[in-house]
C-alpha positions in Angstrom: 51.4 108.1 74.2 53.1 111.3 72.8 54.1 110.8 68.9 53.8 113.8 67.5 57.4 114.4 68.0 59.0 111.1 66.7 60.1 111.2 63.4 62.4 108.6 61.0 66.1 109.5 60.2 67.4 107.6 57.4 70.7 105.3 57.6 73.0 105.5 55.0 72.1 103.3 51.9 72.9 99.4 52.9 72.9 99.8 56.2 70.3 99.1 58.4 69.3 101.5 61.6 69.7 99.1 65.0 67.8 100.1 67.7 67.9 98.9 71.6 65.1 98.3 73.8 66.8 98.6 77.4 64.2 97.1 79.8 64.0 97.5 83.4 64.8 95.8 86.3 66.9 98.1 89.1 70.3 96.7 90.1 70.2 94.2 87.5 70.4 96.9 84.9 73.7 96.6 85.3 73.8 94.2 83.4 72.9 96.6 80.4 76.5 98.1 81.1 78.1 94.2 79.9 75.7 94.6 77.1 76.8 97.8 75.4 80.4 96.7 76.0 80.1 93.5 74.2 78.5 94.8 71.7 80.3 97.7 70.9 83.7 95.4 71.0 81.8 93.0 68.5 80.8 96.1 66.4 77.3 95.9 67.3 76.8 100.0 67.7 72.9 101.5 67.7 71.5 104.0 65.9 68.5 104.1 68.4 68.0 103.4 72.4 65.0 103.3 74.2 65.1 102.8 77.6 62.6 102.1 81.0 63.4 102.8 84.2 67.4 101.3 85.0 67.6 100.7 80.9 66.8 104.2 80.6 69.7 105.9 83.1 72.1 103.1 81.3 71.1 103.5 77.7 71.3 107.5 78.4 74.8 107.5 80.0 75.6 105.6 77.1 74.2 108.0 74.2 76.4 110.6 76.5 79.5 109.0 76.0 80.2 108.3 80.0 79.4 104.6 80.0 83.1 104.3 81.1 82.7 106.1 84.2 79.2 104.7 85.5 80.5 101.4 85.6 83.9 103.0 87.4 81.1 104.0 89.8 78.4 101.2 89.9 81.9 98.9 90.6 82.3 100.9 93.8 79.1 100.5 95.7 78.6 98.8 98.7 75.7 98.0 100.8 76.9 101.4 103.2 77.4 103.8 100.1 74.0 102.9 98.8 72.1 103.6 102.3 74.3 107.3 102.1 72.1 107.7 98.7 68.8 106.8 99.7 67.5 110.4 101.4 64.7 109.1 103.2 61.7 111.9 104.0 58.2 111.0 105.5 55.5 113.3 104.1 56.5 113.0 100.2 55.0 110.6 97.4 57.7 107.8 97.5 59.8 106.8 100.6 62.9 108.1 98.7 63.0 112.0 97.6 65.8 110.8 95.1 67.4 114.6 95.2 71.2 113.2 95.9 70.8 110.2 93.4 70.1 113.5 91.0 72.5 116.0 92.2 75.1 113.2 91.6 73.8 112.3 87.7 74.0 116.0 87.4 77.7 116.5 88.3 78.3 113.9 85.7 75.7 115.0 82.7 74.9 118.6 83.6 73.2 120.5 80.9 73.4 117.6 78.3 69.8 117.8 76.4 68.6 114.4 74.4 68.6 116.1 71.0 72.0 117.1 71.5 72.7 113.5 71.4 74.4 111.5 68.5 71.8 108.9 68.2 67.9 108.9 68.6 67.0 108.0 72.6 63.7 108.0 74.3 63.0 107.6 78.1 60.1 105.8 78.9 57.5 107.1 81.4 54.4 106.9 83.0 51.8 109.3 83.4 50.3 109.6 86.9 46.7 109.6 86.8 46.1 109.3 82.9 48.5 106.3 82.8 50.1 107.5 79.8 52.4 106.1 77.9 54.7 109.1 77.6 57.8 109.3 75.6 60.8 111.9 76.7 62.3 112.2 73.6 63.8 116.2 74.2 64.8 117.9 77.5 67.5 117.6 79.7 68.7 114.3 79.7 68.8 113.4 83.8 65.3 115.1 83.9 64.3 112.2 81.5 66.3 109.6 83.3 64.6 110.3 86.9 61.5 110.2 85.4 61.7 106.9 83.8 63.0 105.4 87.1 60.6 106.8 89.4 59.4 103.9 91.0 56.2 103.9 92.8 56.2 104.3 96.4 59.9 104.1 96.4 61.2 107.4 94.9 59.0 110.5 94.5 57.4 111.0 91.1 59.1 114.0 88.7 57.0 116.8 87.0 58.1 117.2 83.5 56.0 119.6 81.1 53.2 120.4 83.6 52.8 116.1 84.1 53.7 114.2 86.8 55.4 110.8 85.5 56.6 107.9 87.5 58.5 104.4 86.1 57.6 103.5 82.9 57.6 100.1 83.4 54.1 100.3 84.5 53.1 101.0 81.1 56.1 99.3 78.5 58.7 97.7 81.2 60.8 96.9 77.7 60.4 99.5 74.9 60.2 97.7 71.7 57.4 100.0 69.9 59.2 103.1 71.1 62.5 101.9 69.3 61.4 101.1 66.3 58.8 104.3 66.1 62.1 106.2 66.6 63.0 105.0 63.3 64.7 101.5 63.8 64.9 98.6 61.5 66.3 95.9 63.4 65.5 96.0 67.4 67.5 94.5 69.8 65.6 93.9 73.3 67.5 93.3 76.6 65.4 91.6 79.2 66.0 92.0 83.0 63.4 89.3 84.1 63.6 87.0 81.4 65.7 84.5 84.0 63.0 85.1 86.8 61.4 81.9 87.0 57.7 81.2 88.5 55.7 83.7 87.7 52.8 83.0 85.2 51.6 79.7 86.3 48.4 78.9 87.0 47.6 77.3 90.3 43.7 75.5 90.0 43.1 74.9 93.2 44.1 75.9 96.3 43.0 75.8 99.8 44.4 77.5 103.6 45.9 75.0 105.7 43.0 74.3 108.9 46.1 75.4 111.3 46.8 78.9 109.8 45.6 82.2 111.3 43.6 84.0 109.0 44.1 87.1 111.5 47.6 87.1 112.3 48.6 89.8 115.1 52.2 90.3 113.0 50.4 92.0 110.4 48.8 95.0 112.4 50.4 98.2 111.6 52.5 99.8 114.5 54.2 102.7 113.8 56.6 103.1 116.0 58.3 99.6 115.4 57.4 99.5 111.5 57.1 102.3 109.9 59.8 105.0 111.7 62.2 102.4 112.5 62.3 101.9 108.2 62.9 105.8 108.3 65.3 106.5 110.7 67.6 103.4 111.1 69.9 102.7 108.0 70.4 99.3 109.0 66.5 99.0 109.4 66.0 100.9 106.5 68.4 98.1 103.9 66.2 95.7 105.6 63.3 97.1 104.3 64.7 97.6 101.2 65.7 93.9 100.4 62.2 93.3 101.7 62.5 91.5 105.0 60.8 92.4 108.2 62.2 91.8 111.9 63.2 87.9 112.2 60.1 87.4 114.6 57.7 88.3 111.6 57.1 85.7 108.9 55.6 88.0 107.2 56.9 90.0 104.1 58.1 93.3 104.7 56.1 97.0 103.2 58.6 97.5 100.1 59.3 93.6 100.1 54.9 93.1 98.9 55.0 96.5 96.9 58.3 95.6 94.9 57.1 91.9 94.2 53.9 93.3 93.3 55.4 95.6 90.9 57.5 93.1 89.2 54.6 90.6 88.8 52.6 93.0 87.4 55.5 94.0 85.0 56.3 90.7 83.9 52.9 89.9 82.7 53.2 93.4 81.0 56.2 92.5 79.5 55.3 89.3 78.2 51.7 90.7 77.0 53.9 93.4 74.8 56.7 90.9 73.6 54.1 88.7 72.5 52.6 91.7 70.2 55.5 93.6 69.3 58.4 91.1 69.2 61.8 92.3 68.8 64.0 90.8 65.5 66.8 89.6 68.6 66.3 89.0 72.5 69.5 89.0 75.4 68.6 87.5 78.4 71.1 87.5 80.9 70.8 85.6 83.9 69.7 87.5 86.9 68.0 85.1 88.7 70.0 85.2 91.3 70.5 89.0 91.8 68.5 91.3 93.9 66.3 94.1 92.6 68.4 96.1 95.5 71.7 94.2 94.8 73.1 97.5 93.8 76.8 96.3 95.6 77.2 93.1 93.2 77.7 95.2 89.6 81.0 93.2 88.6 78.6 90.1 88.8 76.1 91.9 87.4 78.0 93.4 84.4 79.7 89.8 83.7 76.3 88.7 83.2 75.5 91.1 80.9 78.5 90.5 78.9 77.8 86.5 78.8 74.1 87.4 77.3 75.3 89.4 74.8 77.9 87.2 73.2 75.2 84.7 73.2 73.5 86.5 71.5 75.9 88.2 68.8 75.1 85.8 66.2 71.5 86.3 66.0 72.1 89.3 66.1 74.2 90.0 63.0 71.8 87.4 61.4 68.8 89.6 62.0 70.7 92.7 60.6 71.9 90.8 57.5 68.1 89.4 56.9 66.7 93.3 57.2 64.7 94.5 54.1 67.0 97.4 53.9 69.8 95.1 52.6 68.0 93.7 49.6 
């Protein structure tokens, strides 16, 4: 973790400096886009975002001033427009290159650099290799953004400043430390997964059933009905996506294991760094029932987010009235 960089910018006298911990979580980051509305219509503005992975891209288009016209365009996607973004290659680190998802952030934000911004942001990273924690608080802003969202095995990983970083929630999937290192007093934390229920439990004992196969024939690798048909079918390829393989296969699909895996791994993470590092306020909108790849169901999505937040606006405005700054 990089902190040489991160320094404290002082809020004017009575007034304390609100930061927001954007976690991750794919499509249901759209719900960040209902957050930041609500809050900016309750007058809940921060001083500070740090964001990982989706929370990241949203928190950054925010700091930008184009929230407006990402959720004009996450409102428009359907299941065919997605499939037109995903430029499949074999041969690269990820099964996504993810050069059109950057061409298209860089019509939008060309040229914008994070310390050109009007508030204090951070993109949240992982280190290949090292697994660093690393921190992209300066550069061009969609260079930080693909970084941060770089998940592994899905889109290839992006070398910034001679490293090669991948999606920081493999490290901090919702960054409280990194908000309130970047100078806030209050921190606000939005979390994805907080409506995912059953994962944590401990089963005690457990045993195979006498009838299963231990060696079932569906799970030999064949190429030519597995792996290319993900690669050069779209309709084959959303399959693989939502994590499903052919009806006559029980079993789960390639990205289906790798992105459950993944999220497991980042909820314990999550609740490991909550637990140490709590924020002051928490918004938990309830995604339970939304995809990772539900990219086409934003105005759910984005409602959602909206419903967390005005939840969530009284605690909010209690923390900020309790913070030591105001005494």
């Amino acid at each position: 973790m990089n902190v040489e960089t991160v320094g404290r910018q002082e809020a004017p006298a009575g007034k304390p400096k609100l930061g927001l911990a954007l976690g991750g979580g794919a499509a249901r980051g759209w719900a960040h886009i209902g957050v930041l509305k609500t809050l900016k219509t309750a007058g809940i503005e921060p001083d500070v975002i740090a964001g990982t992975s989706i929370g990241a891209l949203v928190g950054g288009v925010y700091a930008a001033g184009r929230l407006p016209d990402l959720e004009e365009w996450a409102r428009s996607l359907t299941k065919r427009r997605m499939v037109g973004l995903m430029d499949f290659h074999i041969g690269g680190s990820g099964l996504i290159s993810g050069a059109r998802l950057k061409r298209l952030l860089g019509t939008e934000l060309a040229n914008i650099a994070i310390e050109d911004l009007t508030l204090r942001y951070a993109a949240i990273a992982t280190e290949l290799g090292t697994g660093h924690e690393i921190w992209l608080t300066h550069g061009l802003l969609v260079d930080a953004m693909r970084a941060s969202y770089a998940l592994p095995g899905v889109f290839d990983p992006v070398k910034l400043g001679g490293r090669w970083l991948m999606d920081g929630a493999m490290v901090n999937p919702i960054p409280v430390s990194a908000t309130r290192a970047l100078g806030a007093d209050v921190v606000i934390c939005v979390n994805l997964n907080g409506d995912a229920g059953g994962r944590g439990t401990t089963i005690q004992s457990h045993r195979a059933d006498r009838e299963e196969n231990h060696l079932t024939p569906e799970l030999e690798v064949r190429p030519s009905t597995t792996w290319l048909s993900s690669i050069t079918g779209a309709a084959q390829r959303m399959r693989s996506l939502v994590g499903r393989t052919p009806e006559d296969n029980p079993a789960p699909g390639l990205v289906g294991v790798m992105i459950d895996a993944f999220n497991i791994t980042q909820d314990r993470i999550s609740r490991s760094r909550l637990a140490g590092d709590p924020p002051d306020a928490m918004i938990a909108p309830r995604l339970g029932k939304i995809g990772l790849f539900d990219f086409h169901r934003a105005a759910e999505t984005i409602e959602q987010g909206e419903a967390a937040a005005e939840r969530a606006v009284d605690d909010i405005l209690a923390a900020m009235a309790a913070c030591p700054r105001l005494r």
